[in-house]
Residue, then its C-alpha position, 0 to 999 in steps of 0.5 A: x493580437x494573438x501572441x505565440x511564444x516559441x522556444x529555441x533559434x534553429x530551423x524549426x523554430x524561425x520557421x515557425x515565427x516566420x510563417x507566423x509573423x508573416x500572417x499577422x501573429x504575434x511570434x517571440x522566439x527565445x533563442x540561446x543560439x545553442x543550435x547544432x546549426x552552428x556545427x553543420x554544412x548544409x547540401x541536403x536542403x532544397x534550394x541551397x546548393x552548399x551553405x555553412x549552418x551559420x549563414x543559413x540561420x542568418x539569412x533565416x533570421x533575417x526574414x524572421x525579423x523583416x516581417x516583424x517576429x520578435x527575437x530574444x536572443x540570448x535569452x534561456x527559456x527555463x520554465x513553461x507553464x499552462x495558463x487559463x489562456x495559454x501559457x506563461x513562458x519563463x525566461x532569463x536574459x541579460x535583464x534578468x528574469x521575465x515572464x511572457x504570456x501567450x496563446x501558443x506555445x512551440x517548443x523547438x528545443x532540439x532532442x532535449x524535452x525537459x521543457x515538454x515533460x514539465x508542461x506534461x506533453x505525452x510521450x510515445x514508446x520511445x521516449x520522444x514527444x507524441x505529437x499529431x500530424x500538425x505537431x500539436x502535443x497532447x496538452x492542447x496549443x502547445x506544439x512540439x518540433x524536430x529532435x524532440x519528436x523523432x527518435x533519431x531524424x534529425x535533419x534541418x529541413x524536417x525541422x523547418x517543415x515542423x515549425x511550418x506545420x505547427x504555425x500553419x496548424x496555429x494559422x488556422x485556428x484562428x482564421x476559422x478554416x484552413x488555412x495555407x501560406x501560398x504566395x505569388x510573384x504578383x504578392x512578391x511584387x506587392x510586398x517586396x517590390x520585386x519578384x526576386 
């Protein structure tokens, strides 16, 4: 199965494992949980009226882990490096040290781009990661999302919609055509049971 590794527990990045997992991708998602989520009220996401940061990320990782994305929490990414098939992620956990191999790499690590510099992601003029309308960076399947790629927008629901664009972008190189993650309430039905 094809794996996607995915640095950092905000917006970005579980939505980028959910849209993954949720169409038969492997996703792993290295999470310190140092998010500024934790320090935000949300009223300026669609579809949620008021909700702290916490139950927001919450209710995300739920849906995460239902459609089998796995979570390495409290694990800290601290190197990222190209491989002949992808990339070799580098973690250290309450385990110890381990290494992950993927096919994919989304870093969704908020304003800090260290990880994204070490692998040799261009940069623009202004210092952030220079990445395409699908959040692909210079260095072929690796992605880049949120903070790291805005000089100052730094909003929740832009950084989900770049995890979405990056595991949509990933969704479509391997089905071969684009592909979109459209669902019905027939499909709700069908998955879940209910259309709630």
């Amino acid at each position: 199965m094809t794996h996607a590794a995915i640095v950092g527990g905000g917006p970005a990045g579980l939505s980028a494992a959910l849209f993954l997992a949720k169409n038969d991708i492997e996703a792993t998602v290295f999470d310190t949980d140092d998010t500024w989520m934790h320090m935000s009220h949300l009223f300026n996401y669609p579809g949620i009226g008021s909700q702290d940061g916490t139950a927001f990320l919450e209710t995300l990782r739920g849906q995460v882990d239902s459609f089998g994305a796995t979570r390495e929490q409290g694990t800290e990414v601290t190197g990222v490096t190209s491989t002949e098939g992808g990339f070799t992620v580098t973690g250290e956990g309450e385990d110890g040290e381990a290494e992950t191999e993927a096919e994919y790499l989304i870093l969704a690590t908020g304003a800090d781009r260290e990880l994204a510099e070490d692998l040799g992601c261009a940069l623009d003029e202004e210092g952030v990661v220079d990445v395409d309308v699908t959040m692909e960076t210079s260095v072929s399947d690796a992605y880049a999302t949120g903070a790291m790629v805005r000089a100052e927008e730094w909003q929740a629901v832009i950084s989900a919609g770049d995890g979405a664009a990056a595991a949509l972008n990933i969704l479509t190189k391997e089905k071969g055509e684009h592909f979109h993650d459209f669902d019905t309430p027939e499909d709700a039905v069908e998955t879940f049971g209910t259309a709630d």
